[in-house]
N, C-alpha and C positions, 0 to 999 in steps of 0.2 A: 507399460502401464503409466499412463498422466497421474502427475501426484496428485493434481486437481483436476477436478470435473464438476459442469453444469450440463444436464440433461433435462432439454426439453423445460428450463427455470422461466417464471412467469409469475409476475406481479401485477397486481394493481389495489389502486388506493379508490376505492366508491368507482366513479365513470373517468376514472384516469387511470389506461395503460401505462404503468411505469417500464415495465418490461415484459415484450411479447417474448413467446417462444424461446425459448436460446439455448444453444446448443456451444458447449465451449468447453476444450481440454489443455492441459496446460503442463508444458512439460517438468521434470527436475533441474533445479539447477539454471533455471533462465529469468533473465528479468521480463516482465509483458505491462505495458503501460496501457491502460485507457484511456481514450481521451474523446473530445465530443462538444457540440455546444452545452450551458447550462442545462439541467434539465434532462438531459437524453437518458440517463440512468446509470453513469459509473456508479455513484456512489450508490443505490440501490442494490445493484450487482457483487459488491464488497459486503454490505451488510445482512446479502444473503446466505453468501459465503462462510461468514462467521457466524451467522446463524442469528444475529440480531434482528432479522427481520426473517417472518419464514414465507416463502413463496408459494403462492396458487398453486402451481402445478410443476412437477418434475422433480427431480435430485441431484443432490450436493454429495459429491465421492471424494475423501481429502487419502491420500494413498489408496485406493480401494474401498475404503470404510464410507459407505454413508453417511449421512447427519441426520440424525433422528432426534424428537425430542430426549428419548434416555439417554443419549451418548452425548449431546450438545456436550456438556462440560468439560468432558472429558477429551472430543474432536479440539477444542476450544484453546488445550493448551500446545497442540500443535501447529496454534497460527496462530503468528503474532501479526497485531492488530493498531496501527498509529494514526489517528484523524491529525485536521489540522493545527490544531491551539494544542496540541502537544492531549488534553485531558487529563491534565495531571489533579489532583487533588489539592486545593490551597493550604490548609491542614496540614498534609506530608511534608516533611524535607524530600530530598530529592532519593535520599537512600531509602525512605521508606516508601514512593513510590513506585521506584525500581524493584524494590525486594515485595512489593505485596502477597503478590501470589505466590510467591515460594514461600514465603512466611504462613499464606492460609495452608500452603501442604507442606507444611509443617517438615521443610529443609531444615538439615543440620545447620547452625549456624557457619559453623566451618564453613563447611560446602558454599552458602549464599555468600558469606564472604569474599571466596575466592573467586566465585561468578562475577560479582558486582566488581571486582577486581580487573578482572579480562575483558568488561562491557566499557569500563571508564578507561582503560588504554585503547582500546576500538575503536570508538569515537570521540577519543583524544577529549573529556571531558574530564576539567579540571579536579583533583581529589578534594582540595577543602572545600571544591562546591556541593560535595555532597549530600554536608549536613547543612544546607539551606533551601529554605521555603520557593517555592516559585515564583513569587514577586519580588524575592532576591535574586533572581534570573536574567540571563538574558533573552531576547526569544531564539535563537541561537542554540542558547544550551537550555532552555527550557524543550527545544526539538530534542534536542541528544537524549537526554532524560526519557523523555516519550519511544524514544528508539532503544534505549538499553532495557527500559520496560517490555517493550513487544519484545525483542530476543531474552530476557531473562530466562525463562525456561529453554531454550535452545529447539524452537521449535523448527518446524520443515516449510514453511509457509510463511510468509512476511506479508500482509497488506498494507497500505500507507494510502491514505484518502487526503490528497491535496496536503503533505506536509508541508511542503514550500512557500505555499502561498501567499500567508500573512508576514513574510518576513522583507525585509531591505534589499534590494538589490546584493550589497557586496558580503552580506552574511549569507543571502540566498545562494551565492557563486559559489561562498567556502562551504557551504553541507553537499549543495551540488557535488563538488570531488568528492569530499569523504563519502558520501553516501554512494558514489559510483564504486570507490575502493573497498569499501564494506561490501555492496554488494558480490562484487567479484570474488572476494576471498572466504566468502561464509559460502557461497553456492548453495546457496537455498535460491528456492522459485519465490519471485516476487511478483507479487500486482500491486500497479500505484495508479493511482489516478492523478491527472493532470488536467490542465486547458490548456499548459502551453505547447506546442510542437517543435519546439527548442527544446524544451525538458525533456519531453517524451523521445524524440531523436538522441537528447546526451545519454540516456538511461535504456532504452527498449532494445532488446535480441527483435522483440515484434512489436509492433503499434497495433492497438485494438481499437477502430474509428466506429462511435457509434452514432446514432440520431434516432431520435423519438423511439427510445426502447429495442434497436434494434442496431445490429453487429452491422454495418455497411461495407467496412473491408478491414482483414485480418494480415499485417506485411511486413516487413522491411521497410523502414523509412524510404529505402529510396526506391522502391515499388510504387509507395503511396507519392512521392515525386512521380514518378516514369511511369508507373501505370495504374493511374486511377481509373477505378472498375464501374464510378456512379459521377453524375455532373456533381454532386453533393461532393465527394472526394476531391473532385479538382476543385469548386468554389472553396470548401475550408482550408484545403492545401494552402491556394492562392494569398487568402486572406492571413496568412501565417507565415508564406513563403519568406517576405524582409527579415523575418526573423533567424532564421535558418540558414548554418553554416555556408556562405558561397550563393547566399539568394539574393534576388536585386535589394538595391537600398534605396 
């Protein structure tokens, strides 16, 4: 059984297909990136997922369970969920937005303690950072924050919508490894979305290439190298290739 499932999911916004038809399962235990021109629907696809946005037609199966509106909440606390600007609350120090939701269900403190504990040696995030505000941050550890947050509850599902993005090159490099070493060692199923294909090669078991709302080819990076299945495949390859370990410069 796919711990994750999209059957037959389909969006749209007035007279904009965001996401035709789609059929998509996703195993345990493996990282899967999308990635795509602006626009083509990663992040549509993520917020379906989670249920922040609910789709025309089809179903969402997270271990076997559908997402229905009664169980949304409930589905909710088995995927953790990271956009890009981290979404932390300015308000919060960093331990109260890590601890939110355990705090509304109403954890022992004990217990959050010792979670928030195990999240801040994970991702190597400094402990007197914790009782500061976000704009006492770096963007750096304002990501890490946003990443102890989505595993707080210790869920089976990880999504992350462009973490990297807004950040510097050489702090983008250092979450890069951690986050590849996090992912490896938690073995939860991830989806992240990306644009870059450097990214999406340091991180993906598969690469998920889409355009205009629609899955074009599902691989191995170096599938999507060697055997592009649409001219679209080989043009965004192409255009990405410099990037990519061993590609022309």
């Amino acid at each position: 059984m796919a711990m994750l499932e999209l059957i037959d999911v389909s969006k749209r916004y007035g007279n904009l297909t965001a996401i035709h038809a789609t059929n998509l399962a996703l195993d345990a235990e493996k990282t899967y990136v999308l990635i795509g021109p602006s626009g083509c629907g990663k992040s549509t696809l993520l917020k379906i997922t989670i249920g922040l946005a609910r789709s025309d037609t089809g179903t969402v199966r997270v271990a076997g369970e559908q997402l229905l509106d009664d169980n949304v909440l409930q589905l909710r606390q088995r995927i953790g969920y990271v956009i890009q600007d981290g979404g932390l609350f300015p308000h919060m120090t960093a331990r109260e937005n890590v601890t939110l939701v355990a705090r509304y269900l109403r954890w022992e403190s004990r217990r959050i303690d010792e979670r928030l504990g195990q999240l801040a040696e994970l991702t190597q995030f400094p402990g007197d950072g914790l009782d500061r505000y976000p704009a006492q941050l770096s963007g750096g550890q304002q990501q890490r924050v946003g990443l102890m947050r989505a595993l707080m509850l210790d869920p089976d599902v990880l999504l992350m919508d462009e973490p990297l993005g807004a950040l510097d090159p050489m702090i983008r490099n250092d979450l890069q490894t951690d986050l590849r070493r996090i992912f490896r060692g938690l073995n939860k199923t991830v989806m992240m979305v990306t644009h870059d294909l450097n990214e999406a090669a340091y991180f993906a078991d598969e690469i998920i290439l889409l355009r205009d709302g629609r899955i074009v080819q599902r691989a191995a990076v170096a599938d999507l190298l060697n055997s592009p299945q649409t001219p679209f495949v080989t043009q965004f390859v192409n255009a990405q290739r410099s990037m990519l370990p061993g590609g022309e410069q």
